[in-house]
BALUM-386416 format. One record per residue: residue number from 0; x, y, z of N, C-alpha, C in turn. Coordinates in Angstrom, 1 decimal. Atoms other than C-alpha are relative to their C-alpha. Last residue first. Layout:
<pts>
+-----+--------+--------+--------+--------+--------+--------+--------+--------+--------+
!   n !    npx !    npy !    npz !   capx !   capy !   capz !    cpx !    cpy !    cpz !
+-----+--------+--------+--------+--------+--------+--------+--------+--------+--------+
! NUM !      X !      Y !      Z !      X !      Y !      Z !      X !      Y !      Z !
...
+-----+--------+--------+--------+--------+--------+--------+--------+--------+--------+
</pts>
This chain:
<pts>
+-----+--------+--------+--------+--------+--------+--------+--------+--------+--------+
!   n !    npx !    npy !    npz !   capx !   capy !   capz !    cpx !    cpy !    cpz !
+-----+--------+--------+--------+--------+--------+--------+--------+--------+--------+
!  89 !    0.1 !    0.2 !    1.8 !   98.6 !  112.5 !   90.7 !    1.1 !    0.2 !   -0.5 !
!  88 !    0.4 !    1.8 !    0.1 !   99.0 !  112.5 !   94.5 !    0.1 !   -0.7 !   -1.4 !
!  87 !   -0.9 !    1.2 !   -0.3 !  101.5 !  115.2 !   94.3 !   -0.8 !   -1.3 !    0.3 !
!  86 !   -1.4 !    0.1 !    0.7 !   99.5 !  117.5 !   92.1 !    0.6 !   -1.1 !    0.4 !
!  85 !    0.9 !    1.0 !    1.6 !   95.8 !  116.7 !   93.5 !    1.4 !   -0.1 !   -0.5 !
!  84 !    0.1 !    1.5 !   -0.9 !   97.7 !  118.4 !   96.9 !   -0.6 !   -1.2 !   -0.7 !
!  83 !   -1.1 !    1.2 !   -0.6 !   99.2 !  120.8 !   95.4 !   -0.5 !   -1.0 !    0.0 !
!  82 !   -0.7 !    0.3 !    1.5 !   95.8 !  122.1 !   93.2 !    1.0 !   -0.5 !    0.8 !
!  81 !   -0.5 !   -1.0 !    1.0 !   94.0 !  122.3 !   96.5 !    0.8 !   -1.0 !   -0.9 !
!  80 !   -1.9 !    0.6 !    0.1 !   91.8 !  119.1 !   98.0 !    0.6 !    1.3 !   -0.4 !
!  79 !   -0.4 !   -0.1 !    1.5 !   88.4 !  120.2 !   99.1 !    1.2 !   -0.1 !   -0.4 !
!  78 !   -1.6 !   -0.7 !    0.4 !   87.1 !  119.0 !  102.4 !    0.2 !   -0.1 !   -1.3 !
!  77 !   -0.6 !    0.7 !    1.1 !   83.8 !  118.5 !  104.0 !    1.3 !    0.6 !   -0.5 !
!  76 !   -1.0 !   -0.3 !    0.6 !   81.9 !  118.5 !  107.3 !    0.5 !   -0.4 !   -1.2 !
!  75 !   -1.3 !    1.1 !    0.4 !   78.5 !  117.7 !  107.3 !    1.1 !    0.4 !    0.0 !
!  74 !   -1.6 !   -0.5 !    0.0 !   75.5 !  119.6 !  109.1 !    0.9 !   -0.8 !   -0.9 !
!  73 !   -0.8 !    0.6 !    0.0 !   72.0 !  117.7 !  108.2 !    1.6 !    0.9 !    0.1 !
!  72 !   -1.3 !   -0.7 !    0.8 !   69.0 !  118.1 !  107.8 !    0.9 !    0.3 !    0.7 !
!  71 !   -0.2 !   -1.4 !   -0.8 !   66.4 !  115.5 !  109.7 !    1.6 !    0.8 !   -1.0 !
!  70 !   -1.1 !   -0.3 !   -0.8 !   65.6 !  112.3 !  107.7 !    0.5 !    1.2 !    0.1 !
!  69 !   -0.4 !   -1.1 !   -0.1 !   61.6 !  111.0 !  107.6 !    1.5 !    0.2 !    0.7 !
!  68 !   -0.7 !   -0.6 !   -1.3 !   61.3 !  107.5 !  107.3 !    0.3 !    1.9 !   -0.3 !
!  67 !   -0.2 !   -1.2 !   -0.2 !   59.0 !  105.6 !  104.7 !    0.3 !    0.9 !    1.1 !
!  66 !    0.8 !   -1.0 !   -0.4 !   58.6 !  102.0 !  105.6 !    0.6 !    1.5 !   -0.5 !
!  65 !    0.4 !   -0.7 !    1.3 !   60.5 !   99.4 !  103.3 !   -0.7 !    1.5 !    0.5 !
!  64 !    1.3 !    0.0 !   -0.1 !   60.7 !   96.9 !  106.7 !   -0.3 !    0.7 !   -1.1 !
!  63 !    0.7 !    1.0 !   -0.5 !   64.2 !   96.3 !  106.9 !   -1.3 !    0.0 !   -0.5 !
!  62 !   -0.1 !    1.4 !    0.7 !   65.7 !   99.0 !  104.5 !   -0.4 !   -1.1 !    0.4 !
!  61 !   -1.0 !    1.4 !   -1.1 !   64.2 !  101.7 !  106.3 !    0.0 !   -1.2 !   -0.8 !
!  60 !    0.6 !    1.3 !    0.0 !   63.4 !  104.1 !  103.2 !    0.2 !   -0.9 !    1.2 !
!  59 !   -0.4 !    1.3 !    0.1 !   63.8 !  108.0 !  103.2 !   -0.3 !   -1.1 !   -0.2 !
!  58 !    0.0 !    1.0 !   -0.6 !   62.8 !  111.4 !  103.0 !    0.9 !   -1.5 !   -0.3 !
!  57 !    0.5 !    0.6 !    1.1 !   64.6 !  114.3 !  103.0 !   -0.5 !   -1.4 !    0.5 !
!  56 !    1.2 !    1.2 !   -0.1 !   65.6 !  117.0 !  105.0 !   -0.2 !   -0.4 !   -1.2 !
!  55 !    1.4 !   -0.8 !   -0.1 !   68.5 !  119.6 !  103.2 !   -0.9 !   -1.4 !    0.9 !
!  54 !    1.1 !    0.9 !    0.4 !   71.9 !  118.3 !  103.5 !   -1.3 !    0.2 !    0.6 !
!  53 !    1.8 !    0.5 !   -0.4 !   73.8 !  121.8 !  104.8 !   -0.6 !   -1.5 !   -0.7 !
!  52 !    1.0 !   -0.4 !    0.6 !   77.6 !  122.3 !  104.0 !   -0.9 !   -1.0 !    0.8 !
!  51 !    1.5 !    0.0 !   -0.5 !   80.3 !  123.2 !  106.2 !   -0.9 !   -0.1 !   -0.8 !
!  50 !    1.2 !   -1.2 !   -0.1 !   84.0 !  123.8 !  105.1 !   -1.0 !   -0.6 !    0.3 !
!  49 !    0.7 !    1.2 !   -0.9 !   87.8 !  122.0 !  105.2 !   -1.1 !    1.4 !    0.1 !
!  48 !    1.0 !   -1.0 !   -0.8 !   89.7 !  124.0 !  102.4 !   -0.9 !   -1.3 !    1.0 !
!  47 !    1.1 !    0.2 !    0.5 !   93.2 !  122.5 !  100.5 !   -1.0 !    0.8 !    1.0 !
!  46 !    0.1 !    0.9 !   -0.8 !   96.9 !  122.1 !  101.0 !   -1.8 !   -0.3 !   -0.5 !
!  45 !   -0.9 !    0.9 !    0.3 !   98.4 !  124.7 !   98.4 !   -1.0 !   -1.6 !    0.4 !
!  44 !   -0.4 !    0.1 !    1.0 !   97.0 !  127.1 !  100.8 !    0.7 !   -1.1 !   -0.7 !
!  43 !   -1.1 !   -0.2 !   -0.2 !   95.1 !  126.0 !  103.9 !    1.1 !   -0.1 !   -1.6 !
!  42 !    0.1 !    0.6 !    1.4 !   91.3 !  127.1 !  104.2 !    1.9 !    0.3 !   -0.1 !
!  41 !   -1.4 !   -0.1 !   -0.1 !   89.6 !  126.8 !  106.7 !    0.7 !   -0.1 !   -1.0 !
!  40 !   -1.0 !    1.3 !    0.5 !   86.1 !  127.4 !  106.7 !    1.3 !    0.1 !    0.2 !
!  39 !   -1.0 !   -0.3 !    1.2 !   83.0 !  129.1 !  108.8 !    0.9 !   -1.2 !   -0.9 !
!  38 !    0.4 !   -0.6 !    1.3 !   80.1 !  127.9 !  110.3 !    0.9 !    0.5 !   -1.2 !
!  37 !    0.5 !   -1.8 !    0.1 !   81.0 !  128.8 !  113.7 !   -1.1 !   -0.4 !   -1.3 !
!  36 !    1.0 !    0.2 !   -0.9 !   81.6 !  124.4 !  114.1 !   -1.2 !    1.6 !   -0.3 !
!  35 !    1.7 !    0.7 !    0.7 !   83.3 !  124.6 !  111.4 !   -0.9 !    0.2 !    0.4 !
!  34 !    0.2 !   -0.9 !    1.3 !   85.8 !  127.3 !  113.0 !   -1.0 !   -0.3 !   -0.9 !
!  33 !    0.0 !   -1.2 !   -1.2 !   86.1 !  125.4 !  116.4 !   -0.6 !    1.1 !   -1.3 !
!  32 !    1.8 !    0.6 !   -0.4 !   86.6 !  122.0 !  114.6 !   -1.0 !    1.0 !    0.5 !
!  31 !    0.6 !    0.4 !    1.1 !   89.7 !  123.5 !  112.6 !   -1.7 !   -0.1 !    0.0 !
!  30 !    0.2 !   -1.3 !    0.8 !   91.4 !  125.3 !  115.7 !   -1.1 !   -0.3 !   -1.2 !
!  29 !    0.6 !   -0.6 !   -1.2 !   91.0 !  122.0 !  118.0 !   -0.3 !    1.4 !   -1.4 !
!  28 !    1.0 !    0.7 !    0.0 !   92.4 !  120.0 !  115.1 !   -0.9 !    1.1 !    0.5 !
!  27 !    0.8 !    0.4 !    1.5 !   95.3 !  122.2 !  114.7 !   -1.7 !   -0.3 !    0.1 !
!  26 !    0.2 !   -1.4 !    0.4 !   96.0 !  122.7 !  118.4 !   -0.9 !    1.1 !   -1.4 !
!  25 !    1.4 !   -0.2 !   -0.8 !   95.5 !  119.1 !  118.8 !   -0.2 !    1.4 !   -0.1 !
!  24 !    1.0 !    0.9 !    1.5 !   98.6 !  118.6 !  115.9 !   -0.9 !    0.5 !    0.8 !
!  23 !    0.1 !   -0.7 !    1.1 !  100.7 !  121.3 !  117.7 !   -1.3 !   -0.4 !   -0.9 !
!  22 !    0.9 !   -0.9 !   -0.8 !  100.0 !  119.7 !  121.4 !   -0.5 !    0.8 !   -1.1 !
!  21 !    1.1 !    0.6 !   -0.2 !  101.4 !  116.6 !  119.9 !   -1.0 !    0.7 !    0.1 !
!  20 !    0.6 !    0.5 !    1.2 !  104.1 !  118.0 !  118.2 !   -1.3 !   -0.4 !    0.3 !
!  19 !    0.1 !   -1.3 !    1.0 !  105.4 !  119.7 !  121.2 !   -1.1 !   -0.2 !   -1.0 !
!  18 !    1.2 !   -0.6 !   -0.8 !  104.9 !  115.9 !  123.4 !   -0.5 !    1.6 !   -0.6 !
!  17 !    0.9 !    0.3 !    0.6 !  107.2 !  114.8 !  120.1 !   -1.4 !    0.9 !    1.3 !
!  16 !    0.6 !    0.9 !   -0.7 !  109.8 !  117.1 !  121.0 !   -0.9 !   -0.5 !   -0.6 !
!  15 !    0.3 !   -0.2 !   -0.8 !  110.9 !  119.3 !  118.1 !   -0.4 !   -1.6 !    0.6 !
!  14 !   -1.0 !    0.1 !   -1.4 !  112.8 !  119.1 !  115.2 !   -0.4 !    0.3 !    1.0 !
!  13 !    0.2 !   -1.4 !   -0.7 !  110.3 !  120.4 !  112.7 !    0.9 !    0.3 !    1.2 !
!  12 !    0.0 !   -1.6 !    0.5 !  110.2 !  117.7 !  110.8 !    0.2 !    1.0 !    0.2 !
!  11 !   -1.2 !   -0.3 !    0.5 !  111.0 !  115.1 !  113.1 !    0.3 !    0.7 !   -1.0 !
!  10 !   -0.8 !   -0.3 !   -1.0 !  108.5 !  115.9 !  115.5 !    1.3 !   -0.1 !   -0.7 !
!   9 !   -0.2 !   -1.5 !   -0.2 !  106.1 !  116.5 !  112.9 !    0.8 !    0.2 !    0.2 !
!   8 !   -0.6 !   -0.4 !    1.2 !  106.7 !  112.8 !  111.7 !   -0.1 !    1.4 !    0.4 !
!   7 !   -1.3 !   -0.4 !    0.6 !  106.3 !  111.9 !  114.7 !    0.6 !    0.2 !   -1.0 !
!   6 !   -0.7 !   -0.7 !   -0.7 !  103.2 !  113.2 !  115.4 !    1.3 !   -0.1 !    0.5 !
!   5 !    0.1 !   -0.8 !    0.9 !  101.8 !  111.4 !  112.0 !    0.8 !    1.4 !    0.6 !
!   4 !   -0.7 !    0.0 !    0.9 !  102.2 !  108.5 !  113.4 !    0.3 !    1.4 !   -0.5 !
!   3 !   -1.4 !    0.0 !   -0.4 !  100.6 !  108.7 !  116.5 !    1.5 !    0.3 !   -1.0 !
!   2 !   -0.3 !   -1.2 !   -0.8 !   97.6 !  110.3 !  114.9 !    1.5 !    0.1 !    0.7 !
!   1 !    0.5 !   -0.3 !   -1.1 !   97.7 !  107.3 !  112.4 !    0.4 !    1.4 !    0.8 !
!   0 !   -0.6 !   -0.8 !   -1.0 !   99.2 !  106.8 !  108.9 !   -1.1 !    0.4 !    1.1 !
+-----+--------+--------+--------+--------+--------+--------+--------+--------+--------+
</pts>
């Protein structure tokens, strides 16, 4: 499923226009990336938590040449499934 896809399925969920749905899904996003970004999490019951963790520096290898690379630490976004959401996959 794709972005397009996914905004009509809102749209027919919710019975709304899809241009609605669209603004709803970017609304989303927008709210999500805006909250990591702080640092904080999100966290949507049932659904699961989207949060922020650090990867410390560390070194490395360049796999061409074998050299020792120094790699800079690291933001990551991550997500944690809730109990629903492990339920209906499983």
């Amino acid at each position: 499923m794709n972005k397009t896809d996914l905004i009509e399925h809102i749209a027919q969920q919710a019975d709304i226009s899809k241009a609605a749905a669209g603004r709803a899904l970017d609304a989303l996003i927008d709210g999500v990336s805006s909250t990591l970004r702080k640092g904080g999490s999100v966290t949507l019951v049932g659904f699961g938590t989207f949060a922020v963790s650090t990867r410390p520096a560390r070194e490395g290898r360049n796999p061409r040449t074998g050299e020792a690379i120094k790699i800079k630490k690291a933001r990551t976004p991550k997500f944690r499934p809730g109990k629903a959401l492990k339920d209906a996959v499983n």
